[in-house]
C-alpha positions as CSV (number, residue, x, y, z in Angstrom):
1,X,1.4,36.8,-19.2
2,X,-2.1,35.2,-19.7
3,X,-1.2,33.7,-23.0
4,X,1.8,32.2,-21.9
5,X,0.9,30.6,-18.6
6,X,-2.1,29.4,-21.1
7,X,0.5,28.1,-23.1
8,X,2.3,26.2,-21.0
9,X,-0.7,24.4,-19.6
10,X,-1.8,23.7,-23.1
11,X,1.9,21.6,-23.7
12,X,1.9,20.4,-20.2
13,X,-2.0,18.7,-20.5
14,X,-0.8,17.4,-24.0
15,X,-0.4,13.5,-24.0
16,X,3.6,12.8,-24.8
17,X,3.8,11.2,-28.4
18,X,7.2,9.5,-28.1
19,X,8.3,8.4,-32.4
20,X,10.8,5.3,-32.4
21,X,12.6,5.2,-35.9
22,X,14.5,1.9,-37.0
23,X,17.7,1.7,-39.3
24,X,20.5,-1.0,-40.3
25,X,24.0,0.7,-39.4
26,X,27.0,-0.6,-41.5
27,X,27.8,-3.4,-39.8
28,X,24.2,-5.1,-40.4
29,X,22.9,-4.1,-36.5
30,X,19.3,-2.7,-36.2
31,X,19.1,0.4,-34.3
32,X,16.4,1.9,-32.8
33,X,16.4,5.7,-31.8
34,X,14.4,8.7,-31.4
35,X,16.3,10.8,-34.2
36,X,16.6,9.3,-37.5
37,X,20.2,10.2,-38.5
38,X,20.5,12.3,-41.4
39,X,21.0,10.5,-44.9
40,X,19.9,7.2,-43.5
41,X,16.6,5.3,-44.4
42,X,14.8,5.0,-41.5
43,X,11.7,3.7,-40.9
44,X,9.1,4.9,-38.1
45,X,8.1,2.1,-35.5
46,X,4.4,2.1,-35.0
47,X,4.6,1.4,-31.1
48,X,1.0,-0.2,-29.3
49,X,-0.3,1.8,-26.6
50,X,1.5,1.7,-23.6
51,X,0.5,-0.9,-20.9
52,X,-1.3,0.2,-17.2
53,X,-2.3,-0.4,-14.3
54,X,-5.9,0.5,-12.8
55,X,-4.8,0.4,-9.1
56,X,-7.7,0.4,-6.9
57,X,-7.5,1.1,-3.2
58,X,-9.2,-1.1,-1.1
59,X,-12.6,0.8,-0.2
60,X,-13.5,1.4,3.8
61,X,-14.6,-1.0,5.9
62,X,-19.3,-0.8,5.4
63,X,-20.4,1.2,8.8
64,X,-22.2,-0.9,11.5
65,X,-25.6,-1.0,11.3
66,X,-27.2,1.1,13.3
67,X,-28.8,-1.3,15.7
68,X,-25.6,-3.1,16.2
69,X,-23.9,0.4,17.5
70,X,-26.6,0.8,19.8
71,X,-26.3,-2.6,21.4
72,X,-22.9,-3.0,21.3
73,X,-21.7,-6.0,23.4
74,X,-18.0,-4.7,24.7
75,X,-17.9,-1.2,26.6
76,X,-14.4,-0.8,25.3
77,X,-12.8,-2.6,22.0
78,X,-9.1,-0.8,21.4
79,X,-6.0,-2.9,19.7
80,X,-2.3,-2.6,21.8
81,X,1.1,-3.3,21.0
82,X,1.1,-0.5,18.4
83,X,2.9,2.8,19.4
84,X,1.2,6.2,19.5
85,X,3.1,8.5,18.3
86,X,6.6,6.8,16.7
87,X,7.3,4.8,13.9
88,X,7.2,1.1,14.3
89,X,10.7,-0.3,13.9
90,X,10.3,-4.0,12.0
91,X,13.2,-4.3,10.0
92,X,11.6,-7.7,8.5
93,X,8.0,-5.9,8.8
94,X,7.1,-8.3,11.5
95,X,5.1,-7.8,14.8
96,X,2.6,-8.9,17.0
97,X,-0.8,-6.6,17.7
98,X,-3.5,-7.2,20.3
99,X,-7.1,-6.7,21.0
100,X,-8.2,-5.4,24.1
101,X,-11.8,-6.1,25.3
102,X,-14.1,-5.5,28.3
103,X,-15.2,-7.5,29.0
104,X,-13.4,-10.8,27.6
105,X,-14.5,-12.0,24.3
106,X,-18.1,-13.6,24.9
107,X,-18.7,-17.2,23.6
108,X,-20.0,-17.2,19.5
109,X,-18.0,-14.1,18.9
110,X,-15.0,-14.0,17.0
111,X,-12.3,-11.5,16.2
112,X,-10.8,-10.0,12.6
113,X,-7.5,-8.0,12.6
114,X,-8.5,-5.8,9.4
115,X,-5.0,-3.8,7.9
116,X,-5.6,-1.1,5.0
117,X,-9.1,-2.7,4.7
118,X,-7.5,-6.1,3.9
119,X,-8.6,-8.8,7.1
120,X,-5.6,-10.6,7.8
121,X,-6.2,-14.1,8.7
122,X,-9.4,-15.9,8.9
123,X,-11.8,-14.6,11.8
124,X,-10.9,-16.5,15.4
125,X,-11.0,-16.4,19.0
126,X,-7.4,-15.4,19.3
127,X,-6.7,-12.0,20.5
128,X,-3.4,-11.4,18.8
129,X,-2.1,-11.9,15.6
130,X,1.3,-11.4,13.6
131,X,1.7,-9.6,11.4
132,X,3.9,-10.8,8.6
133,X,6.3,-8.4,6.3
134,X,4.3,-5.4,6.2
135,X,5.4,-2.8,3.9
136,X,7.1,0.3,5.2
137,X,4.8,3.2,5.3
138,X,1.5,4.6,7.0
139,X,-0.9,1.9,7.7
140,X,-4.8,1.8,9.3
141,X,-5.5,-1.2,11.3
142,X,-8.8,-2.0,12.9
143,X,-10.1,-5.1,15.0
144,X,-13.3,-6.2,14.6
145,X,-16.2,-8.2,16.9
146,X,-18.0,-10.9,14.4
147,X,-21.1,-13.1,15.4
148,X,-22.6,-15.7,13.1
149,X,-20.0,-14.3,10.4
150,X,-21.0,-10.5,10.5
151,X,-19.7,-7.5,12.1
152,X,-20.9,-6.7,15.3
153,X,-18.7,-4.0,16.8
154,X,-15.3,-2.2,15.1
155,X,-12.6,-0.5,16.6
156,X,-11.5,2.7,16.0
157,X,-8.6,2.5,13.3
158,X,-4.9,2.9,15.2
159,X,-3.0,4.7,12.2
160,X,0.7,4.0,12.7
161,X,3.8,4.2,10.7
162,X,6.2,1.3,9.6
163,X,9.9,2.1,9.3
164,X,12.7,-0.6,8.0
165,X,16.1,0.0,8.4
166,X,18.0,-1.4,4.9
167,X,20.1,-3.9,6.3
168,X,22.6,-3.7,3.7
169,X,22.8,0.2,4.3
170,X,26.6,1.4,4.5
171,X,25.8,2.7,8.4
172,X,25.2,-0.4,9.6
173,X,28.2,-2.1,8.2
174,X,31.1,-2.9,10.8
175,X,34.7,-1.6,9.7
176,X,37.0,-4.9,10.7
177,X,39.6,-4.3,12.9
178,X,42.8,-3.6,10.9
């Protein structure tokens, strides 16, 4: 049993080495297949390696100094307008988020609405933002407190979900009246 379960790994952790042959048929057409058909001249296609994609997640927002968390300058920072516990329904992935302060955003500071680690518009003293065709899915947002261009204070990341309805979907289609 040892052997064999060793065995399967061993194929399974082998890199797949896919051979492309290449032949004329009758009528002059040039075929390319997997098999070589028997009693056909077929010639193996060298194939370059395959292309990819290093897809790097965006890393986590750097931690606050820890003089800044000390001294921070709002007793409470929390964002609003997302819901707790239910997906988010945007069937065009767009809404409207909002930061809550106390006490009111002091002159010099500004405020960055920070999605999956990616700031969303350029840092301002507006307290909401739209968001604009976010994907459906699990997202992390975060609002954060800037003075002279660096982070201050950060809110604890609301985690929510994003659902869209496919608008071409056969249950939302009316049946016309016969």
């Amino acid at each position: 049993m040892r052997h064999a379960l060793f065995g399967l790994l061993l194929i399974l952790s082998a890199p797949a080495i896919a051979e492309i042959y290449t032949y004329t048929d009758a009528q002059g057409n040039t075929v390319y297949t997997n098999q070589p058909p028997e009693g056909v001249a077929a010639e193996r296609v060298e194939l370059p390696p395959p292309n990819t994609v290093d897809i790097q997640t965006p890393s986590a927002p750097a931690s606050l100094p820890a003089d800044a968390e000390a001294g921070q300058p709002y007793r409470s920072l929390a964002l609003s307008g997302i819901p707790d516990e239910a997906a988010l329904r945007a069937n065009n992935g767009t809404f409207v988020v909002s930061a809550e302060l106390d006490p009111p955003l002091q002159r010099g500071h500004q405020l960055r609405f920070v999605l999956d680690g990616i700031p969303q518009a350029a840092a301002s003293q507006a307290t909401s933002l739209q968001l604009n065709n976010i994907e459906r899915g699990e997202h992390r947002l975060q609002v954060e407190v800037l003075s002279n261009g660096r982070v201050i204070q950060r809110s604890e990341p609301a985690v929510f979900t994003v659902q869209r309805v496919h608008t071409s979907s056969p249950a939302l289609r009316h049946r016309a009246a016969p």
